[in-house]
Rosetta silent file (secondary structure, phi, psi, omega in degrees, C-alpha in Angstrom):
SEQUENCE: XXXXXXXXXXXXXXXXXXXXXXXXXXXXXXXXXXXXXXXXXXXXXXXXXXXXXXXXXXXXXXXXXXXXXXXXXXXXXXXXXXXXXXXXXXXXXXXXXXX
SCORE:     score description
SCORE:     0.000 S_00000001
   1 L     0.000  140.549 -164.779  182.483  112.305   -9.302 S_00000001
   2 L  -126.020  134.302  166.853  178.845  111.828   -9.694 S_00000001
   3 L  -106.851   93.556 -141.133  176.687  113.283   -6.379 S_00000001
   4 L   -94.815  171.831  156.293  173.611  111.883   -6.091 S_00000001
   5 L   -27.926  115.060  162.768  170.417  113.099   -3.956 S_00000001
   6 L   121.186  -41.340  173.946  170.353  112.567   -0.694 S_00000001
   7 L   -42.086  164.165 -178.219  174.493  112.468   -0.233 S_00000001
   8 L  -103.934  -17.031  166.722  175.962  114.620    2.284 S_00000001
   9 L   -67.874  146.831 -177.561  178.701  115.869   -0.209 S_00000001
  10 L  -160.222   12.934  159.092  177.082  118.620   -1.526 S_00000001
  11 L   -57.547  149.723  173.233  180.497  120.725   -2.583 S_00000001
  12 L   -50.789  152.581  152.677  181.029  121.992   -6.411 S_00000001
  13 L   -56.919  139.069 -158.173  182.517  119.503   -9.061 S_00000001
  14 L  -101.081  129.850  150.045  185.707  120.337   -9.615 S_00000001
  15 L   100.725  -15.242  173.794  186.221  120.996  -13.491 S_00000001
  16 L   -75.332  127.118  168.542  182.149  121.008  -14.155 S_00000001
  17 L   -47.802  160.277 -178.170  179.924  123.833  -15.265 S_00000001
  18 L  -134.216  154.292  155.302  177.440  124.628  -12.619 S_00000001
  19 E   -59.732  106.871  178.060  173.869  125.557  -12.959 S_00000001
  20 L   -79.312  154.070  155.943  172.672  129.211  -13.109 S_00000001
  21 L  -163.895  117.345 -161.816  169.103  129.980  -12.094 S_00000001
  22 E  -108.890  157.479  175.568  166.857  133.251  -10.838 S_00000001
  23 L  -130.682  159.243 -178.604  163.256  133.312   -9.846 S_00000001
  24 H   -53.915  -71.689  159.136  160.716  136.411   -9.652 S_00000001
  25 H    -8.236  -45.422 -175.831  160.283  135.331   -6.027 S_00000001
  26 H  -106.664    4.015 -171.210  164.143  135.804   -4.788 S_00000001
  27 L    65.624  -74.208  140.089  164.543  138.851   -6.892 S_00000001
  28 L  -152.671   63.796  170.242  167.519  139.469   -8.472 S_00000001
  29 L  -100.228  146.486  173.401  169.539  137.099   -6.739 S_00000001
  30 E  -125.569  155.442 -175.366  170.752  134.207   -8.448 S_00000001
  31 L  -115.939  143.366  163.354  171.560  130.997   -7.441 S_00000001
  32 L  -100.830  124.268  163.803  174.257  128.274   -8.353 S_00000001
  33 E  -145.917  174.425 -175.281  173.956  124.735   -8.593 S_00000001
  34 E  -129.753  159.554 -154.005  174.448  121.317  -10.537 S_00000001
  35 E   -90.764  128.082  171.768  172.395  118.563  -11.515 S_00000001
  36 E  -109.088  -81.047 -151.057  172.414  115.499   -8.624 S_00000001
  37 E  -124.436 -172.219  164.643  169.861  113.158  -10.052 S_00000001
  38 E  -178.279  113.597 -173.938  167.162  112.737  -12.105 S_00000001
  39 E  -114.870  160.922  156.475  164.601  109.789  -10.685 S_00000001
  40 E  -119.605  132.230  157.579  161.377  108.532  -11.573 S_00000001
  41 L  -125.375  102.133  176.975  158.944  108.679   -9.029 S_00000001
  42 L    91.908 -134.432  175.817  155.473  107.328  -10.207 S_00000001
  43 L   -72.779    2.485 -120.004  154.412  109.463  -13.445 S_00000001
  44 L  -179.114  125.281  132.076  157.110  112.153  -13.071 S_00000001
  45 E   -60.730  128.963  157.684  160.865  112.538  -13.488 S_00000001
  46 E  -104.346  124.307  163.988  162.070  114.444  -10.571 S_00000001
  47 E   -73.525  138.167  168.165  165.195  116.587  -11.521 S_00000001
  48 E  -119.039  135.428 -174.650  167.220  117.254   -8.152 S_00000001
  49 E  -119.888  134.848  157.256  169.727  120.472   -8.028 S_00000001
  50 E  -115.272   94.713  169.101  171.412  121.047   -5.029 S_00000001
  51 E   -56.925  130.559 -171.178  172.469  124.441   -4.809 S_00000001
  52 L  -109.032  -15.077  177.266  175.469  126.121   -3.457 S_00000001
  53 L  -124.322  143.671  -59.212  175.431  129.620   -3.932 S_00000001
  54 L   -56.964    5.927  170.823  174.549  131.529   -2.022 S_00000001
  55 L  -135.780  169.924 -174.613  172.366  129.058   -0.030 S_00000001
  56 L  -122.574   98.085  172.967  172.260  125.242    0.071 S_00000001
  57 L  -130.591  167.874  176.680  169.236  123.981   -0.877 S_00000001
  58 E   -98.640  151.643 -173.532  168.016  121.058   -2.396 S_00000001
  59 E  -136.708  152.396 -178.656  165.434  121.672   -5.130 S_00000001
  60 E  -153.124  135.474 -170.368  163.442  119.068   -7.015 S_00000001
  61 E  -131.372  109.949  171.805  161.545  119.795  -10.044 S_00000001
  62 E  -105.731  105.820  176.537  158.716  116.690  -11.268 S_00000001
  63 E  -114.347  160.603 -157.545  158.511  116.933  -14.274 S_00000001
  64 L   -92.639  171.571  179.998  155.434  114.656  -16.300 S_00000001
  65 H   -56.028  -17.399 -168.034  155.621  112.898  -19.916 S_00000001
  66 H   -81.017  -58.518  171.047  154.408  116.470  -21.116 S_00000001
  67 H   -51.527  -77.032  175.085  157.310  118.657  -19.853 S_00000001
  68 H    11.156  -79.472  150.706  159.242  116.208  -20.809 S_00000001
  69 H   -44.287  -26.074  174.622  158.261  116.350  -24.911 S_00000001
  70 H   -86.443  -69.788 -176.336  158.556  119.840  -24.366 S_00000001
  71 H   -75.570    6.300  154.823  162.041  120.264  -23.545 S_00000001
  72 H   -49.680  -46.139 -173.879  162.496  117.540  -25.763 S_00000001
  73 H  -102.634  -21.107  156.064  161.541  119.832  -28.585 S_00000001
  74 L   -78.286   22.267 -177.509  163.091  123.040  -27.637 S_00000001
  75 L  -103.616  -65.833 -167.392  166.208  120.960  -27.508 S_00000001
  76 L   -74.021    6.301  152.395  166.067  120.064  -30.876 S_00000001
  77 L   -65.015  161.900 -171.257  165.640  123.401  -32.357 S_00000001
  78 L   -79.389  -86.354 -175.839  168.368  124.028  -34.743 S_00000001
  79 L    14.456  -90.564  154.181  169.389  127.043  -32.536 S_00000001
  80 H   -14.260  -80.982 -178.577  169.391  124.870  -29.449 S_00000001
  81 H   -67.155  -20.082  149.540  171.276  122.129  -31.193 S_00000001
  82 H   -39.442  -53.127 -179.565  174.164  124.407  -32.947 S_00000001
  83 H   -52.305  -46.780  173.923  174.836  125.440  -28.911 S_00000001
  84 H   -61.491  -43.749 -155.639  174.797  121.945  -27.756 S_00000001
  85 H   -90.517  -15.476 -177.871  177.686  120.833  -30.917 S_00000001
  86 L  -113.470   21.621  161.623  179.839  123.991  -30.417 S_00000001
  87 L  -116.911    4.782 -143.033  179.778  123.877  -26.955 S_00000001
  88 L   -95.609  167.467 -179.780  180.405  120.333  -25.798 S_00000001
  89 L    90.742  -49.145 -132.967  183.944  120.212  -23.739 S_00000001
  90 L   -83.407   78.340 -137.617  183.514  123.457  -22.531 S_00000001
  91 L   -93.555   -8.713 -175.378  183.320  123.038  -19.060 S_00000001
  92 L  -117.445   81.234 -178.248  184.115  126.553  -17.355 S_00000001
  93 L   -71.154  171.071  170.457  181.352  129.199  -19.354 S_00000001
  94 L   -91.477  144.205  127.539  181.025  132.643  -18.968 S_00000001
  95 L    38.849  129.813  164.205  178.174  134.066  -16.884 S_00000001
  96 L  -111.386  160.924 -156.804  175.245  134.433  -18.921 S_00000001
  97 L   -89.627  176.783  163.757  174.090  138.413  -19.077 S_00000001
  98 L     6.050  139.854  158.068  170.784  139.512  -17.605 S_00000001
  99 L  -179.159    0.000    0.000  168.468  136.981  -18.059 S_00000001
């Protein structure tokens, strides 16, 4: 099931990994969500997360040709890429610790 921005389903994926993510700002709460969409508006990709845990918001992140090239290349560290090939399938991870 693909859930795009803007839908009114906004429930977990059933069998999908979800999105971890903490900010200085909320302390040391963390929130869960998944990946909706990823648009271009103008110069800028906006990524959209809708979050589910423990609040439901939608968050959008624009990111420019620059970010972009950037997480292009911290993707493609060999690190990075070893994670990506021995992880593909895996759809229920554990927890990641502190971070």
């Amino acid at each position: 099931m693909v859930v795009r921005a803007g839908d009114d389903n906004q429930g977990q994926r059933e069998g999908d990994a979800l999105m971890r993510m903490r900010s200085t700002g909320l302390g040391k709460t963390e929130l869960v969500g998944e990946v909706n969409d990823l648009a271009r508006m103008g110069d800028y990709l906006v990524l959209h997360v809708r979050t589910t845990e423990p609040v439901r918001w939608h968050v959008r992140t624009a990111l420019s040709i620059g970010d972009l090239l950037q997480v292009i290349k911290l993707l493609l560290r060999p690190s990075n890429l070893f994670f990506i090939l021995t992880h593909l399938g895996k759809t229920k991870p554990e927890p990641p610790p502190e971070y």
